[in-house]
N, C-alpha and C positions, 0 to 999 in steps of 0.2 A: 375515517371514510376511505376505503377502495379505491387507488387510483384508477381513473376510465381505460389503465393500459398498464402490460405486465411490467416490475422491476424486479429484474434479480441483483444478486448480488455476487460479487468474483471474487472468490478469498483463495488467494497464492498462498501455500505453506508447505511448511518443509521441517520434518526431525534429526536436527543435526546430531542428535546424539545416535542413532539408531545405525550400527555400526559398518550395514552395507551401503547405506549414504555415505559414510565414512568414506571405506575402502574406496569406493566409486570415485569420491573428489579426488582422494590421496593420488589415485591413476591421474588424473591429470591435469594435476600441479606442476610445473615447471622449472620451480624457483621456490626456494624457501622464503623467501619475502611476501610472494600469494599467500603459502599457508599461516602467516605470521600477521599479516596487514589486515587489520580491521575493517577499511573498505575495498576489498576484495573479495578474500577468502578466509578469514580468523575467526573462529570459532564462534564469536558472535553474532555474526553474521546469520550463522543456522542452528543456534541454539533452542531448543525449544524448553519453556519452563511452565507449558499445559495455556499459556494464555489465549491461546483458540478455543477452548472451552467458553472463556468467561465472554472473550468476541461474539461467539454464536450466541451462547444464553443473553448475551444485553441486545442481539439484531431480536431475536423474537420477543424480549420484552417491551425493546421500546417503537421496532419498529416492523410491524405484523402486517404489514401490507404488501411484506415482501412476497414473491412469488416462489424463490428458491433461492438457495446459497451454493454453487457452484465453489466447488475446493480444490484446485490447481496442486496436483501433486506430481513426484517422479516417482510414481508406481507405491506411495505409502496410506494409509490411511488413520486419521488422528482418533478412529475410535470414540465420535462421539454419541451416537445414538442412545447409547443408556443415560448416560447423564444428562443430555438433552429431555429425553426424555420424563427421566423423574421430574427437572426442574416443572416440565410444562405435560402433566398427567394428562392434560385435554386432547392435547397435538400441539406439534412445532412445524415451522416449516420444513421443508423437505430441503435435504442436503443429497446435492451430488458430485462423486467423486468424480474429479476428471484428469485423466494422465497429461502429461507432456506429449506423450507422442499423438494422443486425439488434436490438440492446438498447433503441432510443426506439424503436420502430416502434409508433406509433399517436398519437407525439410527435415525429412528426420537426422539428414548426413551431419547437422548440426547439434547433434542432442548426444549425449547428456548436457545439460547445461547450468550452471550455478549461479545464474546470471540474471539478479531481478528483473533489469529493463530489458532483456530479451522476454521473460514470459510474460512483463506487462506489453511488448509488442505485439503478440499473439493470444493471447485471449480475449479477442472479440471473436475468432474462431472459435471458439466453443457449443458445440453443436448444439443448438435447441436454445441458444442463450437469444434474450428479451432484446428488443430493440435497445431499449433505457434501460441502461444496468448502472452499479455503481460499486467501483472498485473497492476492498477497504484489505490494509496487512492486517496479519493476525494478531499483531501488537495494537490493535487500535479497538477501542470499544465507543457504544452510544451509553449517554449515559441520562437523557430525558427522551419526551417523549417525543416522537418525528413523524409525520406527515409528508406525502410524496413530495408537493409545493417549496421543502428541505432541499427540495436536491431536483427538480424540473417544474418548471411554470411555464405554462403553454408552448411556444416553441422554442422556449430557451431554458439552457441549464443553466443552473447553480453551481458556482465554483467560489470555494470558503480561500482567499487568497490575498494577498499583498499585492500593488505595486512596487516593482524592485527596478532602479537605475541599470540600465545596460550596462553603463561606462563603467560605473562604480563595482560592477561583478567583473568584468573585463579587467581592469585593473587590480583587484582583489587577488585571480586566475595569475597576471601577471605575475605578484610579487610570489604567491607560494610557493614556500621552499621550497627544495626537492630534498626527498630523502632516497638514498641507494638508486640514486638515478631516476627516481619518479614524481609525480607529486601527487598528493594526497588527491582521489577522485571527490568529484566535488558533485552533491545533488544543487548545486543553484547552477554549476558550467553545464551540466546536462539541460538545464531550461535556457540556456542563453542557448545549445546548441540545436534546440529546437525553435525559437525562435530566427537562426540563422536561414534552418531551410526554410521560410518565411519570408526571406527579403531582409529580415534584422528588423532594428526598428531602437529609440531610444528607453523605452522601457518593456520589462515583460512581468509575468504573473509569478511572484515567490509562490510556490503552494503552501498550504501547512498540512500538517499529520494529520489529518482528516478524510474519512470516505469520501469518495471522487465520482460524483455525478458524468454517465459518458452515455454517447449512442454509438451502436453499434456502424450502424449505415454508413458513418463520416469514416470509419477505417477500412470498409471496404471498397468506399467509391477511392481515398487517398492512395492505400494502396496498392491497387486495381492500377494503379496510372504511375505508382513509384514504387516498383518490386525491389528497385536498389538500395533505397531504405529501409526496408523491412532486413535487407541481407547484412546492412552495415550493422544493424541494432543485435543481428542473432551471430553473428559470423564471432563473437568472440563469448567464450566459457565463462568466464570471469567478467567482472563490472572492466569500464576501460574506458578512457576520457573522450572517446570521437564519440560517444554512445549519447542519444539524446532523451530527452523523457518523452514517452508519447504520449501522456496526460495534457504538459506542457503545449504539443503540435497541437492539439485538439481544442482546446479552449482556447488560442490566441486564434486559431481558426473561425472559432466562433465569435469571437470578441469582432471580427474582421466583418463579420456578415449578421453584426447586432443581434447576435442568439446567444449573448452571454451575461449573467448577472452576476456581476462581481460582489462578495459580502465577506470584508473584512472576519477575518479567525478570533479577532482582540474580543474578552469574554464569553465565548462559542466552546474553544477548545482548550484545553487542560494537557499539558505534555509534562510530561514526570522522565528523570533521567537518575531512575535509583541510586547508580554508580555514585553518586552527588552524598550517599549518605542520609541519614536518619532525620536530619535538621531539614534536608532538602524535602525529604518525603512527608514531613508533618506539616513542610508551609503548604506543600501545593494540596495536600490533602483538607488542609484548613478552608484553601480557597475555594476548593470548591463547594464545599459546605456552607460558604457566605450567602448562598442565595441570586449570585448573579446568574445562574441560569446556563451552564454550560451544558451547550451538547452534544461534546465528542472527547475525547481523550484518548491519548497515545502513552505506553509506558514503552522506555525506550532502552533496548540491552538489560533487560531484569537479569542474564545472568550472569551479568557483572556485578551484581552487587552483592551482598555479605546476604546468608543464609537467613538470618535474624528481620533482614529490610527484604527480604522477597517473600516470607511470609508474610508481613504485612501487608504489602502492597496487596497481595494476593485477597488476604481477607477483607480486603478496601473494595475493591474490585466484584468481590462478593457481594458486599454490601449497596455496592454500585448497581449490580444487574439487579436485587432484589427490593431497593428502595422503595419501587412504586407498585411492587406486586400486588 
């Protein structure tokens, strides 16, 4: 059934191999540790190995209510219309490409930029974008069938999430090594440091690798009233630890004003981390086959993993968008 109001969807991606992306990053790297460090700038970071393909083909098969998929790029395009198309000979939803410089536009002194939580700052500016959109990376697929009610129920969203211990992240933050003088960026320090501008609090929301139910509205009234956060999230090229997640501000936001449905990830979502090897990739592939009902999965750095384990994964994934066809 039709939700009574539009949802699009915002898919950031990027061809790391495609060689004037390259040259682009290469100008403004700093330090050989950025082009080396995995959560900055290392190669995996923007690798692409076509998994935005199988993303798009699983949003229109399991979840056709969508309005449009908006695709966040730095001037590339992934090329998918013929293969969307054969999959779905009837019609698919409509994809539109959208630059960097349409979403910073009045910030462009900032751009190029490499920097996921800078353009997850900036994409509620995307012109013509739905009230209720919902975030998803190109690494993330559905993998049953979805319903709006998935992701918005009358005036509150759905956020697939953990409660996580402040203290216990704070302290975790503490002990982190450092390596060459830094310490590893961290996706949970980014949610404490959204919670911060908040006032803090004793716990906040772990997200999981799952598309991220948002409205637009709440970023332009927040921002509208705090343009210094918006600068602090864009002002740096690279990921960088003052950098908060704006997913994070948004939902404890709403948590705040009873317009959020918290619903645990445990049997929802499926996360594969190939790198783990062949043993790793036939358990999780096992499970999800058990019949629990999982509706989202994340494959995480496919191009880390051996030539042999990303075929497969690949034709799993295949097999994932077309189960229910």
């Amino acid at each position: 059934m039709p939700p009574d109001f539009p949802i699009d969807i915002v898919l950031p991606w990027v061809d790391g191999n495609d060689p004037v992306h390259r040259a682009k990053l290469k100008a403004h790297i700093t330090s050989d540790q950025e082009d080396t460090r995995s959560d900055v700038a290392g190669k995996a970071r923007f690798s692409d190995m076509g998994e935005i393909r199988h993303c798009v083909a699983s949003i229109n098969r399991y979840a056709p209510f969508i309005r449009t998929i908006h695709i966040v790029t730095d001037g590339q395009d992934p090329q998918l219309e013929e293969y969307i198309s054969t999959l779905f000979p009837q019609g698919h939803i409509p994809m539109n490409i959208v630059s960097h410089e349409d979403i910073f536009k009045g910030y462009v002194d900032f751009l190029p930029t490499f920097n996921s939580r800078a353009i997850e700052t900036m994409i509620w500016r995307i012109p013509g974008l739905s009230e209720h959109f919902i975030l998803m990376n190109d690494d993330f697929f559905i993998t049953a069938p979805l319903t709006p009610e998935d992701f918005f129920r009358g005036d509150s969203t759905v956020v697939y999430a953990d409660w996580y211990s402040t203290l216990t992240a704070r302290l975790l933050w503490a002990i982190k090594p450092r390596r060459k003088g830094r310490k590893r960026i961290s996706f949970k320090h980014s949610m404490v440091k959204a919670l911060d501008i908040l006032g803090g609090g004793n716990r906040f929301l772990y997200l999981s690798h799952t598309p991220r139910a948002l409205r637009k509205s709440f970023f332009e009234d927040f921002f509208s009233r705090h343009e210094d956060l918006i600068i602090r999230n864009i002002q740096h090229r690279f990921r960088h630890e003052d950098q908060f997640n704006s997913q994070e501000l948004f939902y404890l936001s709403q948590v705040q004003e009873g317009r959020c449905i918290v619903v645990s990830p445990e049997d929802k979502a499926i996360f594969l981390m190939p790198s783990k090897g062949r043993r790793h990739i036939e358990r999780k592939i096992k499970a999800y086959g058990n019949g629990k009902g999982y509706m989202f999965g994340c494959i995480n750095s496919l191009s880390e993993a051996s030539e042999t384990d990303r075929e497969r994964v690949l034709e799993w994934l295949k097999d994932c968008v077309n189960r229910n066809a």
